[in-house]
The first five atom37 places (N, CA, C, CB, O) and aatype in JSON, in Angstrom:
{
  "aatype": [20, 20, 20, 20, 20, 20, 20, 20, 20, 20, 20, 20, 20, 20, 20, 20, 20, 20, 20, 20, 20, 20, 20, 20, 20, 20, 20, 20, 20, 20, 20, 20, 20, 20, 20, 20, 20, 20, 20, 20, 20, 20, 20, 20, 20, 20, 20, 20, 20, 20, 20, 20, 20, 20, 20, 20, 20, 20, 20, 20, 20, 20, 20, 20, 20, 20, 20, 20, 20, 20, 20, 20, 20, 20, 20, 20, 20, 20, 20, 20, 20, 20, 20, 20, 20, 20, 20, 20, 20, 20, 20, 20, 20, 20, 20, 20, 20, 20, 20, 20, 20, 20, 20],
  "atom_mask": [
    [1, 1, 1, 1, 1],
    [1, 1, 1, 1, 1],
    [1, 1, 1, 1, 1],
    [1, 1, 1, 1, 1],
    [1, 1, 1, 1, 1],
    [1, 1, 1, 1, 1],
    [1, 1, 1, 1, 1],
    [1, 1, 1, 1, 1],
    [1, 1, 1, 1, 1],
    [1, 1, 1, 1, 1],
    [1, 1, 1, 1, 1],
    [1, 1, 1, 1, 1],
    [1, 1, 1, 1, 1],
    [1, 1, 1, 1, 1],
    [1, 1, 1, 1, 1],
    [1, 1, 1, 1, 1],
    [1, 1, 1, 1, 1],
    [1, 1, 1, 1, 1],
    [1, 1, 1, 1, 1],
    [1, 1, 1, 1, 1],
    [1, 1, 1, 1, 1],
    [1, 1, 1, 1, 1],
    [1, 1, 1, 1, 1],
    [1, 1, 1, 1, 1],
    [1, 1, 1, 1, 1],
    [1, 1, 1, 1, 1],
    [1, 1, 1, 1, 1],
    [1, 1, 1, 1, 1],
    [1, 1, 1, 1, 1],
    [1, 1, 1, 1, 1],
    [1, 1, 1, 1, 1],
    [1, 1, 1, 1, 1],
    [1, 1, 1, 1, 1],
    [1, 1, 1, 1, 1],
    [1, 1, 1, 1, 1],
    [1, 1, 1, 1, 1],
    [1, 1, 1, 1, 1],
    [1, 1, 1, 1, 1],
    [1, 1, 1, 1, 1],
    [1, 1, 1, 1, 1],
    [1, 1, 1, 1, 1],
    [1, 1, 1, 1, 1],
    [1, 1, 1, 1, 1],
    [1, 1, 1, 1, 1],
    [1, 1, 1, 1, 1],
    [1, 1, 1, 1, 1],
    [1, 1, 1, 1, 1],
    [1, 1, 1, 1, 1],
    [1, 1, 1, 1, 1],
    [1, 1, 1, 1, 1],
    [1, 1, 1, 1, 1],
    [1, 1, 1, 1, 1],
    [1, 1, 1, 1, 1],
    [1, 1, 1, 1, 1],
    [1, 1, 1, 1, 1],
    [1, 1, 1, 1, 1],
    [1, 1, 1, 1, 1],
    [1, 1, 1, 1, 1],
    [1, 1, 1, 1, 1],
    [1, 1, 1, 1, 1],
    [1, 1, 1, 1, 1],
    [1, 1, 1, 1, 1],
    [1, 1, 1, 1, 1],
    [1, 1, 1, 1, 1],
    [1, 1, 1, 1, 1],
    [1, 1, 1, 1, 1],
    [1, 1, 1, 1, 1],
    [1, 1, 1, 1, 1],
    [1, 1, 1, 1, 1],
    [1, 1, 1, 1, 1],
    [1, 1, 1, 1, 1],
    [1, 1, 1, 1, 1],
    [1, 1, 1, 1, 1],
    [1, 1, 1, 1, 1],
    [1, 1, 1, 1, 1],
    [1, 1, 1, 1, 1],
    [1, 1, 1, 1, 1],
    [1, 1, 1, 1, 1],
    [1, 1, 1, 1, 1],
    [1, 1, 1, 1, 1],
    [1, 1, 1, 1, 1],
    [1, 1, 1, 1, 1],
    [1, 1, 1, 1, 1],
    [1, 1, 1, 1, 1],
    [1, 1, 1, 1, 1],
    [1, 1, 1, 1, 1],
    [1, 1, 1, 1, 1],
    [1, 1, 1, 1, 1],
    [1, 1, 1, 1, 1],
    [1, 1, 1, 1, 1],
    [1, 1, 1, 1, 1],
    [1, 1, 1, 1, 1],
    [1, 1, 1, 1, 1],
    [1, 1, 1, 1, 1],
    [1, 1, 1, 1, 1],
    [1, 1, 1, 1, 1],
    [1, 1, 1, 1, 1],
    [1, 1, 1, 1, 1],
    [1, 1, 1, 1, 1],
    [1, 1, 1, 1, 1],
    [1, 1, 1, 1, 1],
    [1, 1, 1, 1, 1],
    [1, 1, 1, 1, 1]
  ],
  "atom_positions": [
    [[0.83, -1.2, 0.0], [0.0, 0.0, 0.0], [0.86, 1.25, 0.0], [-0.94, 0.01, 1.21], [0.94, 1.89, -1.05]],
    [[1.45, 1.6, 0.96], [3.01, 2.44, 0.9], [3.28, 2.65, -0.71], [4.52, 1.34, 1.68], [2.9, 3.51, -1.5]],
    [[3.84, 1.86, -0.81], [4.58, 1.45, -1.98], [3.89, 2.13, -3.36], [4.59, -0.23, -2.03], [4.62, 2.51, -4.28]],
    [[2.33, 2.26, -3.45], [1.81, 2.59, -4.1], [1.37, 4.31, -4.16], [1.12, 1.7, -4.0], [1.24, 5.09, -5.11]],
    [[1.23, 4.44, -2.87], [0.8, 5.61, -2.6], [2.25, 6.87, -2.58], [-0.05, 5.35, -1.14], [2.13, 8.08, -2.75]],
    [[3.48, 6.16, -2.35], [4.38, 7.0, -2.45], [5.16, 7.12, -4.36], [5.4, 6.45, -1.16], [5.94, 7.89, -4.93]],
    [[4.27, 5.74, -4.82], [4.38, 5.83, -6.63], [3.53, 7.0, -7.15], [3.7, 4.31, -7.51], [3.84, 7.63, -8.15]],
    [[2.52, 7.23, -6.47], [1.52, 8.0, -6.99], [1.82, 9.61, -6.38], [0.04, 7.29, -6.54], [1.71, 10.57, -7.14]],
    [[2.19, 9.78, -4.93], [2.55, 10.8, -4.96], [4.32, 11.02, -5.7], [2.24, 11.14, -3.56], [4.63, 12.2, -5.83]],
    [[5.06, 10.31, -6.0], [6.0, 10.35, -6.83], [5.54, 11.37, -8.42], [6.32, 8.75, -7.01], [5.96, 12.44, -8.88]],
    [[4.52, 10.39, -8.85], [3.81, 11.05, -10.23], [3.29, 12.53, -10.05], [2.43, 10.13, -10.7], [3.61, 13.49, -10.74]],
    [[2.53, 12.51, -9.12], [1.72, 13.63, -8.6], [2.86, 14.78, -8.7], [1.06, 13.35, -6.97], [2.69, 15.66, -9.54]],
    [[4.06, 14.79, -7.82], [5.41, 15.34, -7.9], [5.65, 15.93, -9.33], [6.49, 14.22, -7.56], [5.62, 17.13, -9.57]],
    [[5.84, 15.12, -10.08], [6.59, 15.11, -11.72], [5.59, 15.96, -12.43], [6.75, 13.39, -12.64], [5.9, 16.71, -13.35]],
    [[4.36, 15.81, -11.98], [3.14, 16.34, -12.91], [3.4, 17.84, -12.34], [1.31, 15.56, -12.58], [3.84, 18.66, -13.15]],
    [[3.14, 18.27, -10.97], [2.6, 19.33, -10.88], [4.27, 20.37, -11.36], [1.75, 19.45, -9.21], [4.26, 21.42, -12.0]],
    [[5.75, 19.52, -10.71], [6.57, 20.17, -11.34], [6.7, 20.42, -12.89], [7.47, 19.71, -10.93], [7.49, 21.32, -13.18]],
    [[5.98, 19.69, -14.12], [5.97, 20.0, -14.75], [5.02, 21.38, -15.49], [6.1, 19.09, -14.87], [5.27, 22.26, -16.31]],
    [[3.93, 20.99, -14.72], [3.22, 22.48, -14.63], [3.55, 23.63, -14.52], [2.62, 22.64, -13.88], [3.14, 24.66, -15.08]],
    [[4.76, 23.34, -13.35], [5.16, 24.63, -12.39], [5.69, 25.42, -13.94], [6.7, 24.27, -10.79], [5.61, 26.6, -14.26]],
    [[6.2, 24.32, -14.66], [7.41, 25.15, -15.47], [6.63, 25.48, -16.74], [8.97, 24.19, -15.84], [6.79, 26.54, -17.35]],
    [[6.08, 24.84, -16.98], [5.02, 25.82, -18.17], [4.55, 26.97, -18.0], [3.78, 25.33, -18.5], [4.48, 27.92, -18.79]],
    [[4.02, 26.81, -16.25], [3.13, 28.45, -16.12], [4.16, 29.09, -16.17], [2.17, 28.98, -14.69], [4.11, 29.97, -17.03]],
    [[5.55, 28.98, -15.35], [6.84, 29.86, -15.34], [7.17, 30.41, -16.34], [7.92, 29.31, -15.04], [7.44, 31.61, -16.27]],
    [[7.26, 29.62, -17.79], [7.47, 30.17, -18.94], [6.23, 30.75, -19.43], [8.02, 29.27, -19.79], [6.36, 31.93, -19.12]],
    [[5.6, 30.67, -19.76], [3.88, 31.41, -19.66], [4.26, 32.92, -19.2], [2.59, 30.54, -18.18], [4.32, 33.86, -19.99]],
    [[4.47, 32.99, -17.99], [4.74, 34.18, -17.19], [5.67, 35.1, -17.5], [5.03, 33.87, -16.06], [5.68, 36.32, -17.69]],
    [[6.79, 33.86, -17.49], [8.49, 35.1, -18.4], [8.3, 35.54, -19.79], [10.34, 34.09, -18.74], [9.0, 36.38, -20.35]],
    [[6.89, 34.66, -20.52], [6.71, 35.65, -22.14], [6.0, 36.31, -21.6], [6.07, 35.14, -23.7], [6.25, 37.47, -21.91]],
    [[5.1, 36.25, -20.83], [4.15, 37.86, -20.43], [5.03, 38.57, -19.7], [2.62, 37.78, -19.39], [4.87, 39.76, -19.97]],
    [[5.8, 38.42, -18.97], [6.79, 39.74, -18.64], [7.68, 40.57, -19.75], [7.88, 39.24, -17.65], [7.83, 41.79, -19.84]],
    [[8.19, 39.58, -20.49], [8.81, 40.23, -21.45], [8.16, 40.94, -22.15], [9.38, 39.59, -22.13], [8.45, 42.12, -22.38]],
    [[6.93, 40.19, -22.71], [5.95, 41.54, -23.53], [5.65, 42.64, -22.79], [4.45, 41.14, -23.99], [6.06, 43.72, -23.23]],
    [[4.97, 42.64, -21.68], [4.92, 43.79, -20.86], [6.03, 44.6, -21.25], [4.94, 43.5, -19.41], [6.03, 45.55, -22.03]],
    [[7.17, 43.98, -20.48], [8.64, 45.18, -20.87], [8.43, 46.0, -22.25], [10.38, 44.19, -21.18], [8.53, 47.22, -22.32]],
    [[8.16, 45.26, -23.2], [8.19, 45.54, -24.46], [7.34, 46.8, -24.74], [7.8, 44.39, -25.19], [7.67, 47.83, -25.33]],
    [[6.01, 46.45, -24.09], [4.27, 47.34, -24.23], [4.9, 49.03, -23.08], [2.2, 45.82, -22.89], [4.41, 50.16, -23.06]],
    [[6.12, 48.45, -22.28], [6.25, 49.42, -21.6], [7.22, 50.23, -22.21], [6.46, 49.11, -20.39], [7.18, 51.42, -21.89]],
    [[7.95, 49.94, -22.89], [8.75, 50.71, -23.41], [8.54, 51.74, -24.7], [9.58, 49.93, -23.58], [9.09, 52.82, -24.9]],
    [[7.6, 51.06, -25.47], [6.54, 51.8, -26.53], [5.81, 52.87, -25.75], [5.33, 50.71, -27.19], [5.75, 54.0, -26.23]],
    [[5.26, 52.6, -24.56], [4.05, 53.46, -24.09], [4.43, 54.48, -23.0], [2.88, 52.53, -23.51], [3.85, 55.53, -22.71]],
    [[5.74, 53.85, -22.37], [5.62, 55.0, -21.24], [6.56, 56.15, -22.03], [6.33, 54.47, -19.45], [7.44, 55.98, -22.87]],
    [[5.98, 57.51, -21.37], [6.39, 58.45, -21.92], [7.82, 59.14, -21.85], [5.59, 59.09, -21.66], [7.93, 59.89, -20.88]],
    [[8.89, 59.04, -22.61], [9.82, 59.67, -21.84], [10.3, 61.13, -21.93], [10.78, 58.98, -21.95], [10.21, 61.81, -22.96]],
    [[10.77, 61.5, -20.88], [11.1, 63.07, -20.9], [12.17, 63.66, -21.77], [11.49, 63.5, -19.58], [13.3, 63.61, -21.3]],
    [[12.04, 64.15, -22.8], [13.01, 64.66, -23.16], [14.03, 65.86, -22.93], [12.7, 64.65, -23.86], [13.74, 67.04, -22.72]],
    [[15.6, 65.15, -23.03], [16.4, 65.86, -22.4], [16.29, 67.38, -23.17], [17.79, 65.13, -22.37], [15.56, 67.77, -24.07]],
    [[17.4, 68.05, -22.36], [17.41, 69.66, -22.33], [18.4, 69.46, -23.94], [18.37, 70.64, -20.51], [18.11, 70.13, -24.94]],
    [[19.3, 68.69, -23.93], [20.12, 68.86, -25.09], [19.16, 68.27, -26.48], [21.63, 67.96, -24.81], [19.64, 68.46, -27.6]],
    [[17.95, 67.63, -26.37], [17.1, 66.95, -27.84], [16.28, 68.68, -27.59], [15.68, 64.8, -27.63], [16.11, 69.58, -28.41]],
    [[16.09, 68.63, -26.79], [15.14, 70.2, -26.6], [15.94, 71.42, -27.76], [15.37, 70.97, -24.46], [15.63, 71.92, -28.84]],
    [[17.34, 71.54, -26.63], [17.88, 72.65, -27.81], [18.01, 72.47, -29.07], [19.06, 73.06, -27.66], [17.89, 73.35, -29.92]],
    [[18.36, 70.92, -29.34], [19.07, 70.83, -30.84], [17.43, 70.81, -31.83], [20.32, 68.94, -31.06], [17.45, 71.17, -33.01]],
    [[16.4, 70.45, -31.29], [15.58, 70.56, -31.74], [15.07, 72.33, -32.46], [14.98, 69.88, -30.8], [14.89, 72.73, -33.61]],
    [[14.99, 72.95, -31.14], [14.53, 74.2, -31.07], [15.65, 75.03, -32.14], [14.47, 74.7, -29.42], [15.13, 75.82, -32.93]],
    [[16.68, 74.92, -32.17], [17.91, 74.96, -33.05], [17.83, 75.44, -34.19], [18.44, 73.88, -33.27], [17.89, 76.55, -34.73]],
    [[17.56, 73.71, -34.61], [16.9, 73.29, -36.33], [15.43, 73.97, -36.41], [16.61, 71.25, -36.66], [14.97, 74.25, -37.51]],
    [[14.89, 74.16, -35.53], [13.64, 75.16, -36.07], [13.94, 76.92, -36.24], [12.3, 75.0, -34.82], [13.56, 77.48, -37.26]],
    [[14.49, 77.5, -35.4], [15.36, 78.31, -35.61], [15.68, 78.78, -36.8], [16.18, 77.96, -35.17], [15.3, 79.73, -37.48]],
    [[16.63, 77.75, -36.95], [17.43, 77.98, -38.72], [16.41, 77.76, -39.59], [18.77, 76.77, -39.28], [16.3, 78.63, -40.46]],
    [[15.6, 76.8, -39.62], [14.77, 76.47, -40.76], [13.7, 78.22, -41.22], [13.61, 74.84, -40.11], [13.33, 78.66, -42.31]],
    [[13.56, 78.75, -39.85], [12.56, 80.05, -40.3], [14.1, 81.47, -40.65], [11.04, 80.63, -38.37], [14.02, 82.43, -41.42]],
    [[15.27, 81.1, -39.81], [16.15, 82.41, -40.62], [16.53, 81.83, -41.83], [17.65, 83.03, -39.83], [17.32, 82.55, -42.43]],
    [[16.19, 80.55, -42.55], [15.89, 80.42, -44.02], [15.44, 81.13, -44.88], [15.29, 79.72, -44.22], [15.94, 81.94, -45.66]],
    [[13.98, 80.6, -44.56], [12.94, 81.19, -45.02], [12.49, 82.67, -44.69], [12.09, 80.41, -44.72], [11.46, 83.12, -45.21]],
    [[13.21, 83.38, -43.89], [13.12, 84.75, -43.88], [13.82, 85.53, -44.57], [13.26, 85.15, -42.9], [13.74, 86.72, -44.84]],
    [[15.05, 84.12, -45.02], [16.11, 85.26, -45.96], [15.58, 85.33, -47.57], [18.04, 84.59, -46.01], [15.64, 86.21, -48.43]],
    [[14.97, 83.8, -47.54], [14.46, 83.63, -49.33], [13.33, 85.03, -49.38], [13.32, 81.6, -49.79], [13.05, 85.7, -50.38]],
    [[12.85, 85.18, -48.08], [11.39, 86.05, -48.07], [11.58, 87.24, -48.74], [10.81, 86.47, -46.59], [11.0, 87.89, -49.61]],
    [[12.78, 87.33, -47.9], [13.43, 88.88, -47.98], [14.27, 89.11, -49.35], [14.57, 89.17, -46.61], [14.29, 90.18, -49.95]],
    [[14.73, 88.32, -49.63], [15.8, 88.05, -50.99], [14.53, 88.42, -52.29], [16.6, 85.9, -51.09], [14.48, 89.37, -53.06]],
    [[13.82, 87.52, -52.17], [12.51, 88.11, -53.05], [11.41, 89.04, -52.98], [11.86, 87.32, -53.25], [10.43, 89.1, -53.72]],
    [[11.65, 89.58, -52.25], [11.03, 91.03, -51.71], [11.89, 92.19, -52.27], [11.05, 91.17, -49.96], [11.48, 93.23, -52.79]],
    [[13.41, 91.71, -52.03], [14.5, 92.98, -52.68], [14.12, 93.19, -54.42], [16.52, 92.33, -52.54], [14.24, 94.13, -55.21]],
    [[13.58, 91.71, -54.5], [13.77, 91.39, -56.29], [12.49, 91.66, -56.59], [14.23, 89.69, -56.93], [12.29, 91.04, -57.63]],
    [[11.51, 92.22, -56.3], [10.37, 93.0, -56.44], [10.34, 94.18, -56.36], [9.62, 92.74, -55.8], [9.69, 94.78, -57.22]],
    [[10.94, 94.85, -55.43], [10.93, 95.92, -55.33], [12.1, 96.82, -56.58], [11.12, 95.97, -53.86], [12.16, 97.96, -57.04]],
    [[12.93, 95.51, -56.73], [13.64, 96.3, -57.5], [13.23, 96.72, -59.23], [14.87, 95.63, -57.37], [13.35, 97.63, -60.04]],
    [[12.67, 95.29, -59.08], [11.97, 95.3, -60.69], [10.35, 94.69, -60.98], [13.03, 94.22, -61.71], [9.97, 93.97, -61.91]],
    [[9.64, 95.21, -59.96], [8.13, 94.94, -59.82], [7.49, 96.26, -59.99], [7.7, 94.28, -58.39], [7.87, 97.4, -59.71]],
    [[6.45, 95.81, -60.5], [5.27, 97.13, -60.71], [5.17, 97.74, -59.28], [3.49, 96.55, -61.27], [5.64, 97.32, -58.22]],
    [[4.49, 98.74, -59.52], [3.6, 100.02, -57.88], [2.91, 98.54, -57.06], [1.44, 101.79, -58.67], [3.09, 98.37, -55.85]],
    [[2.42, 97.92, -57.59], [1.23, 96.95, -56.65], [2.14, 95.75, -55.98], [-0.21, 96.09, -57.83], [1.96, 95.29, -54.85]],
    [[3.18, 95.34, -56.93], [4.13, 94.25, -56.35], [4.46, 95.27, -55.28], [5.52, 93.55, -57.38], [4.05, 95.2, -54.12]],
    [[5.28, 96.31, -55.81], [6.05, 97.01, -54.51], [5.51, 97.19, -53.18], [6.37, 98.32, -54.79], [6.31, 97.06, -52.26]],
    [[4.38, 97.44, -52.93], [3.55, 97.7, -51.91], [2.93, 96.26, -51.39], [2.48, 98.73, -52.4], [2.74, 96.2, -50.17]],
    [[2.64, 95.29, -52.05], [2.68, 94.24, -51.51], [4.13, 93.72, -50.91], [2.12, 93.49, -52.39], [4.08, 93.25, -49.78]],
    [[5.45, 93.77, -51.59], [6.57, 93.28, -51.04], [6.58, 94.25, -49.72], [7.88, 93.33, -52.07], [6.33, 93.68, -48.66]],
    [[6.84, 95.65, -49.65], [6.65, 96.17, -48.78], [5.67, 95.7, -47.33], [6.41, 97.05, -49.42], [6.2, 95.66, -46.22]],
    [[4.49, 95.44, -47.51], [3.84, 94.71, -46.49], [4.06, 93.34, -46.16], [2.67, 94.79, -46.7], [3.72, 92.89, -45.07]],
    [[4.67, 92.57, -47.14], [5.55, 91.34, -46.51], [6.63, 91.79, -45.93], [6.04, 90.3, -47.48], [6.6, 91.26, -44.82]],
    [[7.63, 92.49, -46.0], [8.86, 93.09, -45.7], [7.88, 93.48, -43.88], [9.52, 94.71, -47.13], [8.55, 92.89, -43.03]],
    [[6.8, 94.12, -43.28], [6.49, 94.95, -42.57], [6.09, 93.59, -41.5], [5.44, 96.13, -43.17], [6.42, 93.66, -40.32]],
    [[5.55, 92.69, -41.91], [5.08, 91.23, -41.76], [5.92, 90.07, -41.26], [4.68, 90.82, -42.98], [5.61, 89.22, -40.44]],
    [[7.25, 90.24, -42.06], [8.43, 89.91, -41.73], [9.19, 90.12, -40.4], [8.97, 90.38, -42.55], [9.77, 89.33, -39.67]],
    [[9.01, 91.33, -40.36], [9.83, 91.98, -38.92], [8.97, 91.93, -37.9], [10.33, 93.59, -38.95], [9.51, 91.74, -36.81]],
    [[7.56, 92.05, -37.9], [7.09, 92.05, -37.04], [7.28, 89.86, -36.28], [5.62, 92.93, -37.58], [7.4, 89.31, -35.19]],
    [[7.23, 89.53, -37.4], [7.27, 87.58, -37.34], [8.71, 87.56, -36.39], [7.59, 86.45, -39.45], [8.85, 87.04, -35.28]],
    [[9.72, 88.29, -37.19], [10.96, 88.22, -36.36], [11.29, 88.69, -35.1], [11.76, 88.68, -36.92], [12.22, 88.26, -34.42]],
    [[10.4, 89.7, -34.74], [10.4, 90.41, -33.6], [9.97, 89.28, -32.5], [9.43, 91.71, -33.73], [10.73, 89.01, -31.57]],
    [[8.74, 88.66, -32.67], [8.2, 87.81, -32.11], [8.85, 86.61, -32.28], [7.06, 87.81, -32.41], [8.11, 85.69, -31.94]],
    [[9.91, 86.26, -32.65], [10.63, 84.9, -32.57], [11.64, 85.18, -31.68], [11.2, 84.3, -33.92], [12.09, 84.26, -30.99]],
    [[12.11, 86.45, -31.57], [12.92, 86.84, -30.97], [12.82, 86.71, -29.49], [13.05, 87.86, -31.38], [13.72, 87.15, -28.77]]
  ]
}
């Protein structure tokens, strides 16, 4: 009787340790995905140096485009009709005021 009952809790043993280790692995792919879902989703702060170099390149990108603005504003005024002129003129007025405020 012994003999049987310590065969069976023997099995009983093997079974549930084999369980143990399925759910275990079960668990370590849902942790890892988690990690994964967490790294997509949580938000991170961006540093002061992505800040400047960012703010930077925006910067330059509008004293670009303020110089083409202005570059073709000179080239209107120089050889544009009364109505171009006064329109370049109010871009020219439009301009500074944009720059003032970036400033």
């Amino acid at each position: 009787y012994k003999t049987k009952e310590s065969t069976e809790l023997d099995q009983t043993v093997a079974e549930t340790s084999s369980d143990r280790a399925g759910v275990q692995e079960e668990l370590d792919a849902a942790l890892e995905y988690l990690k994964k879902i967490e790294e997509q989703c949580v938000a991170k702060a961006e540093t002061f140096e992505e800040r400047e170099a960012r703010f930077e390149a925006e910067l330059s990108g509008l004293k670009e485009a303020l110089r083409v603005l202005e570059d073709e504003t000179a080239t209107l005024l120089q050889t544009g009709t009364t109505s171009a002129r006064r329109a370049a003129k109010r871009r020219q007025r439009l301009l500074r005021k944009s720059t003032a405020l970036a400033a």
